[in-house]
C-alpha positions as a Markdown table, in Angstrom:
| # | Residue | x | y | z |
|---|---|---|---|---|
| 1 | Unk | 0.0 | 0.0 | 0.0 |
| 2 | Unk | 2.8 | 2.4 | 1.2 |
| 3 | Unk | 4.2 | 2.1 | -2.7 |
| 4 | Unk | 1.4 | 2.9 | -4.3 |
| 5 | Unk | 1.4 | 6.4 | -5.9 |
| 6 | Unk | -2.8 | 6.6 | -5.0 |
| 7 | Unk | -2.1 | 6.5 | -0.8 |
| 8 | Unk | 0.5 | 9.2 | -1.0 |
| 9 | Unk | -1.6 | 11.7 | -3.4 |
| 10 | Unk | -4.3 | 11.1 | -1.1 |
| 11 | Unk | -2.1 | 11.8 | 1.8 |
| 12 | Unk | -0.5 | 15.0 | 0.5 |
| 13 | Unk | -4.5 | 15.8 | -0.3 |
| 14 | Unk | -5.4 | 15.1 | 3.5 |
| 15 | Unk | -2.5 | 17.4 | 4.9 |
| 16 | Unk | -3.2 | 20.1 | 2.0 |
| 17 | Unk | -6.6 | 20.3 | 3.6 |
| 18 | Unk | -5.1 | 20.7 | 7.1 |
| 19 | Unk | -2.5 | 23.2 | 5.7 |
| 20 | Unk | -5.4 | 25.2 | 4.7 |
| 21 | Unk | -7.2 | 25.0 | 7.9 |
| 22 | Unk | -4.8 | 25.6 | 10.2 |
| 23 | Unk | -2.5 | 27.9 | 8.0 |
| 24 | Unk | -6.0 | 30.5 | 8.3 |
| 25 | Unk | -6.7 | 30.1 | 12.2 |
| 26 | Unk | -3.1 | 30.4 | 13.0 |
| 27 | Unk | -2.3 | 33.5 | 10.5 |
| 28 | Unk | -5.0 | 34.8 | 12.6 |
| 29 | Unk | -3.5 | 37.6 | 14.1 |
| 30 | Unk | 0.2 | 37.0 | 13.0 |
| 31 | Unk | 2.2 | 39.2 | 10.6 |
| 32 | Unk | 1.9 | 36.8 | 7.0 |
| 33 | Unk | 5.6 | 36.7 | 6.5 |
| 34 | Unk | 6.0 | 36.2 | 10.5 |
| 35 | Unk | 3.7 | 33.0 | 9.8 |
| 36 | Unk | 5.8 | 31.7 | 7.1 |
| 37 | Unk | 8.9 | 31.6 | 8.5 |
| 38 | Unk | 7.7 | 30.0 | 11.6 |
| 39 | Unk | 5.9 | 27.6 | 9.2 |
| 40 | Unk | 9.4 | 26.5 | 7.6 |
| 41 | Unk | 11.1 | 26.3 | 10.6 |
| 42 | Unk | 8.6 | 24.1 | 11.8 |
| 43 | Unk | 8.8 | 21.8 | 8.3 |
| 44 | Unk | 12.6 | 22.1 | 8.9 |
| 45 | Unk | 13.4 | 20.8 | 12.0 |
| 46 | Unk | 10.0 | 17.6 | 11.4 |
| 47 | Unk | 12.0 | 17.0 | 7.5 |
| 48 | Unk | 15.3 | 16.9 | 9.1 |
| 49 | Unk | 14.1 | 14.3 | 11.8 |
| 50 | Unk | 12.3 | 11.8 | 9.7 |
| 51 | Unk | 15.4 | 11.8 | 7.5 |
| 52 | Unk | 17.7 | 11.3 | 10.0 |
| 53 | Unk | 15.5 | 8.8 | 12.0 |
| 54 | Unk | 15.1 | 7.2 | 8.6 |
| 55 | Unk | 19.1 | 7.4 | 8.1 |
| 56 | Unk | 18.0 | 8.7 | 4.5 |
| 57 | Unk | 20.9 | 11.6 | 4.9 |
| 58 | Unk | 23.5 | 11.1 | 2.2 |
| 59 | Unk | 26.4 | 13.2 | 1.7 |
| 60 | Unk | 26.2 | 16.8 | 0.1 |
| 61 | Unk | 29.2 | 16.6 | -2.5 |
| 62 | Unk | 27.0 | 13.5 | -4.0 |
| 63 | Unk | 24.6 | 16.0 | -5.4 |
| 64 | Unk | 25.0 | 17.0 | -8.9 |
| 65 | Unk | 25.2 | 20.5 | -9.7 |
| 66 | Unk | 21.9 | 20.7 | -11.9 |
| 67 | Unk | 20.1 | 19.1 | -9.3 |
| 68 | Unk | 20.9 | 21.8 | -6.4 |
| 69 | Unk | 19.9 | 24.2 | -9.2 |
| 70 | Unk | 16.7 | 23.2 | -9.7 |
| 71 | Unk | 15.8 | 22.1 | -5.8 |
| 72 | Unk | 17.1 | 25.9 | -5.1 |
| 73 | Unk | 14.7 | 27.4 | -8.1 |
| 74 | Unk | 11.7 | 25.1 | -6.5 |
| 75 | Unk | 13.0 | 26.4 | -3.0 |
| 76 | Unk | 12.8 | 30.2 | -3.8 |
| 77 | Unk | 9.6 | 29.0 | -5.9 |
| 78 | Unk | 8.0 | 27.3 | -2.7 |
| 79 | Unk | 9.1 | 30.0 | -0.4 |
| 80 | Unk | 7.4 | 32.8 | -3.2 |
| 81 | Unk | 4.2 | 30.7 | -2.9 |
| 82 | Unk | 3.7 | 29.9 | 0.8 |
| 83 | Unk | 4.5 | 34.0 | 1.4 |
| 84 | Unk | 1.7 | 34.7 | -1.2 |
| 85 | Unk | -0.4 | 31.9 | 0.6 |
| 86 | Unk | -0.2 | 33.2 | 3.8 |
| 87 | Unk | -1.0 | 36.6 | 3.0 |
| 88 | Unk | -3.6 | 35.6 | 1.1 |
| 89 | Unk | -5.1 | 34.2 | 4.5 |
């Protein structure tokens, strides 16, 4: 089940929904861009515990160039979004 492409578009759908909900109660009265960064902090610190908990880690220099290219576009691209996002809240 865990392989299957359906249960983890359905998960990302379940935790989209609950992005959504909670994003809007707790942008409440926080600054939008204040929210954000508390967001990512918070997606930092649970990210870099599944993967070391997971011991999926691997070393830095065995990235290829183009591929830390285009994670930092889609970083700068995420970031862009989630501070649109959130003031959109």
């Amino acid at each position: 089940m865990t392989t299957s492409w359906l249960f983890w578009a359905l998960l990302a759908a379940a935790f989209a929904a609950l992005t959504a909900i909670f994003g809007k109660l707790g942008v409440e009265h926080v600054n939008a861009d204040f929210a954000t960064l508390l967001r990512t902090l918070v997606v930092v610190v649970v990210l870099a515990a599944i993967v070391l908990a997971t011991g999926q880690a691997q070393p830095l220099v065995s990235i290829a160039g183009r591929s830390y290219l285009f994670l930092l576009l889609s970083g700068v691209a995420t970031g862009l979004s989630w501070l649109c996002y959130y003031r959109a809240l």
